[in-house]
C-alpha positions in Angstrom: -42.4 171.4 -90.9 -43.9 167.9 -91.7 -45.5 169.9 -95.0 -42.0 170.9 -96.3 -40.3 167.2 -95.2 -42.8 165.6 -97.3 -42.3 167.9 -100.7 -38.2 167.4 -99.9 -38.9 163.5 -100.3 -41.3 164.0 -103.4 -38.7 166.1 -104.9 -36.1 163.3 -104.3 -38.1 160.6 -105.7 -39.0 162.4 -108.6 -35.0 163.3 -109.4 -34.4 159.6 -108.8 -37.3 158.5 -111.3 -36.2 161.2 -114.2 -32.1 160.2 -113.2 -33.1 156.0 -114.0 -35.0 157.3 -117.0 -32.3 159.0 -118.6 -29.4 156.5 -117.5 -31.6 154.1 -119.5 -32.1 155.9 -122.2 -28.0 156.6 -122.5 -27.5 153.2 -122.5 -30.1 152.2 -125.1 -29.0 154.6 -127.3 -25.3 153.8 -126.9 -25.7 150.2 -126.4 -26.7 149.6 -129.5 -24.3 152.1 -131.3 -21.4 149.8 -129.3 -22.5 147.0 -131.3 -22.6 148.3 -134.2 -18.9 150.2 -133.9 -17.2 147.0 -133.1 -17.8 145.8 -136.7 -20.4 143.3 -136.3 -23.1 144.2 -138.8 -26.6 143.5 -138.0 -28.6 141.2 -139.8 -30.6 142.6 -143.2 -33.7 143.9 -142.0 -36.4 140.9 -142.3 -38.1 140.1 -146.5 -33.9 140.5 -148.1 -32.8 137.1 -148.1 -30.0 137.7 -150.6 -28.2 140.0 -148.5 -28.7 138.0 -145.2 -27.4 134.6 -147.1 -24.5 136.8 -148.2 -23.9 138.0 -144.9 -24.7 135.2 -143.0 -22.5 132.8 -145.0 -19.8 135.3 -145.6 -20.0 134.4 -150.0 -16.8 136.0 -151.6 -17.4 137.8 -154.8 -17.5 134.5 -157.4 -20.1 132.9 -155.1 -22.4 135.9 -155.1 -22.3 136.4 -158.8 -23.7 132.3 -158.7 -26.1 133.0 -156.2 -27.3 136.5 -158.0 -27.9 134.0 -161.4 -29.6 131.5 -159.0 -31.6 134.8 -157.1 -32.7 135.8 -160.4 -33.7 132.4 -162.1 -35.7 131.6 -159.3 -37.3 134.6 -158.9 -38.6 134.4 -162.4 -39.8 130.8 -162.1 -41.7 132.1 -159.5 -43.3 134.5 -160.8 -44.2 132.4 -163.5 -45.8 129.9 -161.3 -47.6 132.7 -159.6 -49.1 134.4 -162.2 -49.7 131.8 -164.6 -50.9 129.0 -162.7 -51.4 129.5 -159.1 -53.4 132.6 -159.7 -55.8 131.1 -162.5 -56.1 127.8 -160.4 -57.3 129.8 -157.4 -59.3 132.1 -159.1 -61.4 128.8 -160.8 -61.9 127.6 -157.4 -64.0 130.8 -156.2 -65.7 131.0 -159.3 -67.4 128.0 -158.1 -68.8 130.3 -155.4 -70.8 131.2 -158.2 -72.5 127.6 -158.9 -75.3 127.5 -155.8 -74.9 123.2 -156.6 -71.2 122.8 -157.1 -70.5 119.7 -155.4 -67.7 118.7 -152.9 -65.9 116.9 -155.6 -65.4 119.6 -157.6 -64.3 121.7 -155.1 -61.9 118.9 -154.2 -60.7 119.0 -157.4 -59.8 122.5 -157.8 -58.3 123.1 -154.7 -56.3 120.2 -155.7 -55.1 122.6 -158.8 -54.2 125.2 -156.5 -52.0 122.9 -153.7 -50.4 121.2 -157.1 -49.4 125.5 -157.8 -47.9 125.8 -154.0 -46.1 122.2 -154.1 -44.5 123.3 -157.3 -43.4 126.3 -155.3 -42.0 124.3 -152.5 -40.1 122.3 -154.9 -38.6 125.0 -156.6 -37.3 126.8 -153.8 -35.9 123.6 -152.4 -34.0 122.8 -155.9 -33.1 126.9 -155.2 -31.5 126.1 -152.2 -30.0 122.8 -152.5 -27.8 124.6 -155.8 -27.2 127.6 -153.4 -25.9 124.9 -151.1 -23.7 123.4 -153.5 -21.7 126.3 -154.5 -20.7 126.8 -150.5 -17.7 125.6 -149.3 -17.9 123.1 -146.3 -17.8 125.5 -143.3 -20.3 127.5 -145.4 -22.1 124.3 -145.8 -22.6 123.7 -142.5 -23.7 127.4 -141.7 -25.9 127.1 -144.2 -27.8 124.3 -142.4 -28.2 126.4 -139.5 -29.8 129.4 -140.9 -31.8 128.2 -143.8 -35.3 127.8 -141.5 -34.8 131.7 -140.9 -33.8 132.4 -144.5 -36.9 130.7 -145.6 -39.0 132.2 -142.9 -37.5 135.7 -144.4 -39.1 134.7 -147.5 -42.6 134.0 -146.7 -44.6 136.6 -149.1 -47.2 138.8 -146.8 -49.8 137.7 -146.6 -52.6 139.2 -148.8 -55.8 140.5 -147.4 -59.4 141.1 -148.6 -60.9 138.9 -151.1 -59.2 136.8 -153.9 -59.2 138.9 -157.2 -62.1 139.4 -159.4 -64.6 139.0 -156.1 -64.1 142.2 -154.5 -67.5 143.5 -156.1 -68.9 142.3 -153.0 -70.7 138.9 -155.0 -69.7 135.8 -153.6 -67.7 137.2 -150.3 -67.9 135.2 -146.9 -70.7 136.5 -144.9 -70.1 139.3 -142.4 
């Protein structure tokens, strides 16, 4: 009798353990699909700042146009900075790897061209934001004071990994 009293409370505990599990799982799965029926969007997924400023700050369609032109011009300037001066400046730095004597003050100096690349960057992004800014109404304003340290944070590139271009031939690589 004690045999069959102990499988009759390991048979209860295991239809209260798989009972919690599915309750949770119902209200995972429909928690989420409550939020999401009562009209409240969620937030672009992380990397799409456009559509989470557009969201986020509730633009009508004039505004977006504006911030599509401003999207775009930035975007180019970018690019621009990346590939034509941030990329060469870096690439000149490792090439000192090359140089067995290259002296601190030359590394100095050509790091120096690469932070001058990032701070014009920062500066155009900033000049980005403050005209996105400046097309906002006031209560748009003031959201937008809240939320641009996440928009920004949205917009961080990835970060790249392996060795800077041109070095991957396995010459001049930090040691393993």
């Amino acid at each position: 009798m004690n045999n069959f009293t102990n499988n009759r409370w390991v048979t209860i505990i295991i239809l209260l353990l798989l009972t919690a599990n599915m309750v949770t799982l119902t209200l995972l799965w429909t928690g989420k699909r409550q939020v999401g029926s009562t009209g409240n969007k969620f937030p672009p997924p992380q990397g799409q700042v456009f559509e989470f400023l557009t969201h986020e700050l509730n633009l009508d369609a004039a505004q977006q146009e504006s911030y599509k032109k401003l999207r775009d011009e930035h975007q180019a300037g970018v690019r621009d900075i990346r590939n034509n001066i941030q990329q060469k400046a870096k690439e000149a730095l490792f090439e000192l790897l090359k140089n067995p004597n290259v002296s601190d003050s030359e590394i100095h100096v050509f790091s120096g061209r690469a932070a001058a690349a990032d701070q014009q960057l920062d500066e155009l992004t900033f000049y980005h934001f403050q005209k996105l800014r400046a097309i906002c109404n006031a209560a748009q304003q003031k959201e937008f004071d809240k939320i641009i340290l996440e928009a920004l944070g949205r917009m961080a590139p990835p970060r790249r990994l392996g060795p800077p271009p041109g070095m991957d031939n396995g010459e001049g690589g930090p040691p393993h």
